[in-house]
C-alpha positions as CSV (number, residue, x, y, z in Angstrom):
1,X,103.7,77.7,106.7
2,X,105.7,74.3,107.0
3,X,108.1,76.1,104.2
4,X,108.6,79.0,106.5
5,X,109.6,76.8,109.6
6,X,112.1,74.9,107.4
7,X,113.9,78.5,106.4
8,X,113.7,79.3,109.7
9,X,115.6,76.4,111.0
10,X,118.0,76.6,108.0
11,X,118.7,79.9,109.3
12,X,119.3,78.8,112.9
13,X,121.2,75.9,112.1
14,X,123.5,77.8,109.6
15,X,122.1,76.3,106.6
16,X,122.0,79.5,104.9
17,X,124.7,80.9,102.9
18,X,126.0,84.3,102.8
19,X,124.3,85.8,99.9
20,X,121.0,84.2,101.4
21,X,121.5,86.7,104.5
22,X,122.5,89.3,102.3
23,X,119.4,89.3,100.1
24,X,117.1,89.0,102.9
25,X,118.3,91.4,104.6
26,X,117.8,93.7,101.0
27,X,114.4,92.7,100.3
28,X,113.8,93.6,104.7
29,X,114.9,97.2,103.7
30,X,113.3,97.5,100.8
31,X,110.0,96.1,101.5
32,X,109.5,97.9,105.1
33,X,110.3,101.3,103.5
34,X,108.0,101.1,100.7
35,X,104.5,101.3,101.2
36,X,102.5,98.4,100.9
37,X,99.0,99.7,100.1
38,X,98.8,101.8,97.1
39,X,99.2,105.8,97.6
40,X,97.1,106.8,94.7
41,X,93.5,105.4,95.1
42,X,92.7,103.5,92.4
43,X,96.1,103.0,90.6
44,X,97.2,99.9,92.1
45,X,97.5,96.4,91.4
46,X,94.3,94.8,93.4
47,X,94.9,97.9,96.1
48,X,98.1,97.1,96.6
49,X,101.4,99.1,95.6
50,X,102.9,96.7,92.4
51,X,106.3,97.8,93.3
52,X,106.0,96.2,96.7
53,X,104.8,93.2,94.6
54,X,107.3,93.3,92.1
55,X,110.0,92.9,95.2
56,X,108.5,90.4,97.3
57,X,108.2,88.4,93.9
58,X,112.1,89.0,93.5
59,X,112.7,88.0,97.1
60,X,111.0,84.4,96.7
61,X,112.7,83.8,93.7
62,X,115.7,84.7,94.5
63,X,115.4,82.4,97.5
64,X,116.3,85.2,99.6
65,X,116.2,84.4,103.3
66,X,112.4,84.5,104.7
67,X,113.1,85.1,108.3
68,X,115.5,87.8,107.9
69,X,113.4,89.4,105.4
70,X,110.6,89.6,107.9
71,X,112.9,90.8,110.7
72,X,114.3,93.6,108.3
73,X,111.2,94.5,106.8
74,X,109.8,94.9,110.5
75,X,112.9,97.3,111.3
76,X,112.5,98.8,108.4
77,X,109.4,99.3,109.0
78,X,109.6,100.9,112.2
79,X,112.5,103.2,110.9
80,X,110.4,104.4,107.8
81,X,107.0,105.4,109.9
82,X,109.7,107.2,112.5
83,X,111.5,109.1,110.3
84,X,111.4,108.6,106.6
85,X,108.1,109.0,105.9
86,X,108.0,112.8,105.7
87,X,112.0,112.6,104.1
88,X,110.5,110.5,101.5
89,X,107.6,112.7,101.0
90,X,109.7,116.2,100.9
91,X,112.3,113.9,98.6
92,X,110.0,112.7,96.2
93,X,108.6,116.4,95.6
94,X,112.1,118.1,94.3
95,X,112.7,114.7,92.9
96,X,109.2,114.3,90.7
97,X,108.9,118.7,90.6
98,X,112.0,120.3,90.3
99,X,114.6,117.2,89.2
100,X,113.0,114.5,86.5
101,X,111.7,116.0,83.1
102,X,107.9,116.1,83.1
103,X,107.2,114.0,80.3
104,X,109.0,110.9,82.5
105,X,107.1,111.8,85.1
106,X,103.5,111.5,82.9
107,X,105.2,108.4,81.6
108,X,105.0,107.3,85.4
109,X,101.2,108.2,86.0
110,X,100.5,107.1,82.4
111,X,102.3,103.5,81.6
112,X,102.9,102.0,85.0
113,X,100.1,103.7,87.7
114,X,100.4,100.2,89.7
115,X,104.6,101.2,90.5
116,X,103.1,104.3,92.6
117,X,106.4,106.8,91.0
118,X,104.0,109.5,90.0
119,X,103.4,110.6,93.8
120,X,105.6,112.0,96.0
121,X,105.6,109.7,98.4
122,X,105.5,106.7,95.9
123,X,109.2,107.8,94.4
124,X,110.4,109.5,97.0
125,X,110.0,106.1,99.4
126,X,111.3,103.9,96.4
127,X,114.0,106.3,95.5
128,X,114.7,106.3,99.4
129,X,114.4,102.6,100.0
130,X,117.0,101.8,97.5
131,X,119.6,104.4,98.4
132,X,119.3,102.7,101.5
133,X,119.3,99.1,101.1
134,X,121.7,98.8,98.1
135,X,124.8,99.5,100.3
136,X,123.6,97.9,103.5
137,X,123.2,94.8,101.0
138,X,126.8,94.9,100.1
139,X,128.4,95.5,103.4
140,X,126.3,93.1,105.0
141,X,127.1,90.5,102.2
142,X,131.2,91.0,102.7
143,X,130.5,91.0,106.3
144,X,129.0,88.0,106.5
145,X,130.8,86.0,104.0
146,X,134.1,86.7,106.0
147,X,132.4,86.2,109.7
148,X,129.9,84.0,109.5
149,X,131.2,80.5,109.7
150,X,133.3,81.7,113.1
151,X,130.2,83.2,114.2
152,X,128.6,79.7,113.7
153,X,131.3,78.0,114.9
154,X,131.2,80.0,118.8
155,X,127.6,80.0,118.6
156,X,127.1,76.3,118.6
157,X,130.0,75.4,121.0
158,X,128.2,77.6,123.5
159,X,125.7,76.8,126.5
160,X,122.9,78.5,125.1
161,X,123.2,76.6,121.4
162,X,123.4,73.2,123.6
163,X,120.5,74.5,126.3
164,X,118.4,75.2,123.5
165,X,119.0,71.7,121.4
166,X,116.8,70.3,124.1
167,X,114.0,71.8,123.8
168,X,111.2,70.3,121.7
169,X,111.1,72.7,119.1
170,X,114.1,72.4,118.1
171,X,114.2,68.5,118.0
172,X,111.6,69.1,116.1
173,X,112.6,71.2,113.5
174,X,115.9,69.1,113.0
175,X,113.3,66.2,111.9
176,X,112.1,68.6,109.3
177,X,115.1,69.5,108.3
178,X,115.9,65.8,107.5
């Protein structure tokens, strides 16, 4: 929890590079579209989806931002049950059906049950997700690496950076930042 804080407060205080931003925000979109229980009963990793695993394991050690990974992934989120749920459904169907050969798709439900690609919704959310968050990533990384430090710079001449430097929390988490 304490480790969570400290990102936090790197984040806030601009302690957090570029690429750090970029990859949380990846890992967000990634993680809130794809499901995290396991579609098929009794196929996943400990009843959980193993690709959803596989990419939270990626985010933390990739160091990817924590903070905006959880604010993405709640977007994401949000988005997916919205509208992609039944996209990724219909997707995944002419993907898996009428698209892939057949013997990948047994290779799916045969080798690597836990990934969740040999249901529609499994592939068609991963398939989905990563059309998705692979170009946000890169425009958000190119974005950011040219903006941020002016960003940084307004934000912590203005009155609500210097209001906010008051309060207790954030003495606080400047100590643990130390």
């Amino acid at each position: 929890m304490l480790a969570i804080l400290r990102q936090f407060a790197r984040a806030l205080t601009g302690k957090v590079d570029p690429l750090e931003f970029a990859l949380g925000i990846l890992f967000g979109i990634l993680l809130g579209i794809l499901p995290m229980h396991e579609v098929d009963p009794g196929s996943g990793f400990l009843g959980l989806n193993g690709l959803w695993l596989w990419i939270l394991f990626l985010c933390l050690v990739l160091r990817a931002s924590l903070p905006i990974t959880l604010l993405f992934a709640g977007f994401a989120r949000m988005l997916a049950v919205l509208f992609l749920d039944v996209t990724a459904f219909s997707f995944g169907r002419s993907m898996l059906d009428q698209v892939l050969p057949q013997g990948m798709v047994l290779g799916f439900a045969q080798n690597m049950p836990s990934l969740q690609l040999h249901t529609y919704w499994g592939f068609g959310t991963a398939l989905l997700a990563f059309l998705l968050a692979v170009p946000v990533f890169l425009l958000s990384y190119f974005v950011l690496r040219s903006k941020l430090p002016g960003w940084r710079e307004r934000f912590g001449q203005s009155r609500l950076a210097k209001a906010l430097s008051g309060f207790f929390v954030f003495r606080l988490l400047g100590r643990l930042l130390a």
